[in-house]
N, C-alpha and C positions, 0 to 999 in steps of 0.2 A: 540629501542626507547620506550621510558616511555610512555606506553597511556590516565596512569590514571591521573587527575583531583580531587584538592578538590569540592566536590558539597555540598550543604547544604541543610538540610529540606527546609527551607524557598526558596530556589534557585526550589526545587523539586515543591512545592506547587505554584510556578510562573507561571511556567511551564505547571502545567496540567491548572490551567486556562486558557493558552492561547492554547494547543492544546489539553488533554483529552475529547473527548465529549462523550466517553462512555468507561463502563471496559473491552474490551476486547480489547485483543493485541497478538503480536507475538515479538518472541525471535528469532535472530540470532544466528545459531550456530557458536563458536569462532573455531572450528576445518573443514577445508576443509574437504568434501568428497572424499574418497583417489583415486576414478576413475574420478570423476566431477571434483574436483577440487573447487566447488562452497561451498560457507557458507550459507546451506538453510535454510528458516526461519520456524518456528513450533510454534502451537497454544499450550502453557502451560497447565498440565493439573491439576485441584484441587490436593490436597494431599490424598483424594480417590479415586484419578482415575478416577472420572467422567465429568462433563463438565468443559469446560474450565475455568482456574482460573481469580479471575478479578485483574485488574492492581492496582497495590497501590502506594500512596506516596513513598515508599521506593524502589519498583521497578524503579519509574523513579527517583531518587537519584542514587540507582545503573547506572543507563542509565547514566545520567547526568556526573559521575564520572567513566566511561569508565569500569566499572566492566560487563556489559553486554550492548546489545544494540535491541530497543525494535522497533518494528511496530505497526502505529496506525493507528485507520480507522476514516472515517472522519464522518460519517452518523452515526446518536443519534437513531434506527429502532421507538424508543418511539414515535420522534416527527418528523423524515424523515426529520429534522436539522444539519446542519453541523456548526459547528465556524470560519472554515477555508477550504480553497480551494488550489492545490498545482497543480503547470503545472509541468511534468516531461518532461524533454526532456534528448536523449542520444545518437543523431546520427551527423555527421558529421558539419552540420551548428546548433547545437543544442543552442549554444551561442546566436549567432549572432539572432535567432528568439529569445527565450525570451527575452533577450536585445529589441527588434521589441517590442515583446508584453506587458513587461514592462515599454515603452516610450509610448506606446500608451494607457494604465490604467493611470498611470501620467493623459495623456492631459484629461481622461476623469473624474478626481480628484479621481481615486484610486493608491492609495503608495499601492509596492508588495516587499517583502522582495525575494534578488536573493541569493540562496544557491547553493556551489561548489556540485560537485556531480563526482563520478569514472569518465564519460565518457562526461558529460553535466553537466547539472544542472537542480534545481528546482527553480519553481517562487512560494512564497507563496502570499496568499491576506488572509486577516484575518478580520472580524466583529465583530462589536461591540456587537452583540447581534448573537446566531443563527440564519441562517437565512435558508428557501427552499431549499435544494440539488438541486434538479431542477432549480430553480431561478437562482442559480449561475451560472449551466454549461450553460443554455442557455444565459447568458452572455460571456462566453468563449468559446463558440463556433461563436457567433456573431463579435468577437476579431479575432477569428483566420481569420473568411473570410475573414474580412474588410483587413486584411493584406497580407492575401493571405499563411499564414502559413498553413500547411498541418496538420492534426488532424491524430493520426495515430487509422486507423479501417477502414473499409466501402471498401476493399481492399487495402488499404497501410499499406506497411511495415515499413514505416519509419512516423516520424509526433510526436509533443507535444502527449505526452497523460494527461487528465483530472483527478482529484480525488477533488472528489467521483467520481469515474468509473457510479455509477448509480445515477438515477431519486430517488427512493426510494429503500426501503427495507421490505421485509417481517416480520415475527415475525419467529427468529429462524435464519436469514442469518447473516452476516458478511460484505461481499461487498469485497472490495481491500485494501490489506494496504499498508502504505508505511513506509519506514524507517523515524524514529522520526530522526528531527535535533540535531545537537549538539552534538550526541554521535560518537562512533567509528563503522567504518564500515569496519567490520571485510575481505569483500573480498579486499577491498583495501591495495597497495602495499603488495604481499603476505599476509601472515597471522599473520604481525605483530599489523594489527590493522592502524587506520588512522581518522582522522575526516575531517569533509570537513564544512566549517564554511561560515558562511552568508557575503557577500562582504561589508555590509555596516558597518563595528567596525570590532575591531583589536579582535587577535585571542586570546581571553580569556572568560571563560566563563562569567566572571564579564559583560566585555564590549559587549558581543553579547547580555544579556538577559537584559541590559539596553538597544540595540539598538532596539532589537522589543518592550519595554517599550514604547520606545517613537514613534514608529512609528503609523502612524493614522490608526485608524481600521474602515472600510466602516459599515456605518449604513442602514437599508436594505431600507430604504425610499429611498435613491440615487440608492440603484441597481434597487429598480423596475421601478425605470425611466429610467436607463439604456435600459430596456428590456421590454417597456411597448410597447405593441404587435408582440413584437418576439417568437419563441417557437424556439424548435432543429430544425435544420436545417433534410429536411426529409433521408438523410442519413444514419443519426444518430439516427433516432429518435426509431429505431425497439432496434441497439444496451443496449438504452437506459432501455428497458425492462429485468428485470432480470427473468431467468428460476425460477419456484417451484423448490427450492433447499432441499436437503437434512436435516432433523430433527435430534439430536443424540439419535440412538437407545439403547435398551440393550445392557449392553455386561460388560467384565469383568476387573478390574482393569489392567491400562496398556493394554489393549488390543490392536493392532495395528487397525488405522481405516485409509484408505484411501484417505475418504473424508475429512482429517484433513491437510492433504497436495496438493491437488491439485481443483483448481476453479473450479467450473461446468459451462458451458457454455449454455448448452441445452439440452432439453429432446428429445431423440429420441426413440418412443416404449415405450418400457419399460427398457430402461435403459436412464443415467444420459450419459452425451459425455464430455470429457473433452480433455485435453494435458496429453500426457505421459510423465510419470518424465526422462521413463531412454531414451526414444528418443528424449526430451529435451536436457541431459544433452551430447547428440551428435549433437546437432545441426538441429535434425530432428522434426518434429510433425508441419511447423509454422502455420498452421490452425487450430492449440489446438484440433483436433478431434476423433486423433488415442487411449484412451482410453474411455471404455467402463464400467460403474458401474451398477448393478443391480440395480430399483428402489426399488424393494421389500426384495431383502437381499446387503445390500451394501457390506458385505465382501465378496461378491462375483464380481471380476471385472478380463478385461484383455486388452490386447494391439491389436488391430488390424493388426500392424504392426510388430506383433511377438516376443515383446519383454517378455519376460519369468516374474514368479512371484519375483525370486528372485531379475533379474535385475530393476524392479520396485522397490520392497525393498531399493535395495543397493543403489538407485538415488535419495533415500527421507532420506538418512541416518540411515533407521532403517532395515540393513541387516537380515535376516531371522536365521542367525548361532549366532546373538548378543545374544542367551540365554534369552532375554526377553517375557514375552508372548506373543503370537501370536494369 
């Protein structure tokens, strides 16, 4: 099956208006991991090897047109604003709840654009203006109770998850990304490649990017009526906090860095705690805890759970035999 699409500048620049709120992204890789089996995603790096490169016009064209397919994060760190807000669901009744949640923004007069997804789907909500990261979720968290849909955190495994994952953001963090719409998503049906397109216009990219055209975007005066004297539900409200995360240190072009693949969850000691990729990619770690990062030299890390440096390596795609520097 043909994956590619024609996309246009113009189609590109539509685009990041309606989701870019800042230049950092991530890249899917189009080749499975030959043990996982997963297409994992990586933060690009400058053409000298140093911090990460920023997203351009032309990368989301490629997006657009199935040449690659990118991740975006929803929190602006400048301004702790996001544009847009995206529910992920992907567990068993994952439908039939945003379907719930999307009927219920309707009655409260917000239009959510519902996107196919591998296993569920995403609900997006979009503004007219940036608006609070915070403001938002503590509306969608207000949603989920009123309906009784399960948030997944605070002990559940299953449940909608929120993005932006966080309240705010430090100077130097990232947050959570998610897969940009529209494009191909390379772990779907093997690794030929697949898009999963928004329910409301027919599957072309003409009529999807006239469908979010015309759909209404909440102006933030209506959300903070929404949510005038709610906050997080206390649950939530600790998850809500992000750890002092990791800064990029010295080091040498191409160098492998760890923390460029895996989320830091918390500081314990003196080291950063996070999930392990290669006890991830068994099905094991699901309290994201079993690796361990140095605060003070982050190329120094390990598995609690025993899993070796290489099999780390090999579970983020960048096997230690690849010849590349290490």
């Amino acid at each position: 099956m043909d994956h590619r699409l024609p996309a246009t500048p113009e189609m590109a620049r539509e685009f990041s208006a309606l989701f870019v709120n800042r230049r950092a992204y991530t890249i899917q890789s189009t080749r499975p991991h030959p043990e996982s089996g997963r297409h994992y995603y990586y933060r690009p790096k400058s053409k000298d090897g140093g911090k990460p490169a920023g997203l351009s016009l032309e990368i989301v064209r490629q997006h657009l047109a199935g040449d690659l397919t990118i991740g975006i994060y929803a929190i602006n760190p400048a301004t702790q604003r996001c544009k847009w807000m995206a529910i992920d669901a992907d567990y068993k009744t994952a439908l039939e709840d945003l379907i719930k949640v999307q009927r219920q923004l309707r009655d409260d007069g917000i239009e959510a654009a519902l996107e196919k997804s591998k296993r569920g789907g995403h609900l997006w909500i979009f503004f007219e203006r940036p608006v609070m990261a915070r403001d938002a979720r503590v509306y969608i968290y207000h949603v989920a109770g009123r309906l009784d849909v399960q948030v997944k955190g605070a002990g559940l495994s299953d449940g909608i998850e929120i993005f932006p994952k966080q309240d705010e953001l430090r100077p130097g963090e990232f947050g959570n990304a998610i897969r940009s719409p529209l494009g191909v998503h390379w772990g779907a049906r093997e690794s030929r490649g697949w898009r999963y397109w928004y329910y409301g216009a027919d599957y072309t990219l003409d009529d999807q990017m006239a469908y979010l055209r015309r759909l209404p975007k909440v102006q933030e005066q209506h959300l903070k009526r929404m949510i005038a004297g709610k906050t997080i539900p206390q649950e939530f409200a600790q998850r809500a906090q992000r750890p002092e995360t990791p800064k990029y240190w010295e080091s040498r072009p191409g160098e492998f860095r760890i923390l460029d693949y895996v989320e830091v969850r918390r500081q314990v000691g003196r080291n950063w705690v996070a999930r392990c990729p290669s006890c991830a990619s068994q099905g094991h770690d699901k309290s994201g805890d079993n690796l361990a990062v140095c605060v003070e030299v982050p190329r120094k890390y390990c598995c609690w759970a025993g899993c070796t440096r290489e099999m780390i390596r090999a579970a983020v795609g960048r096997p230690i035999a690849d010849r590349r520097p290490v």
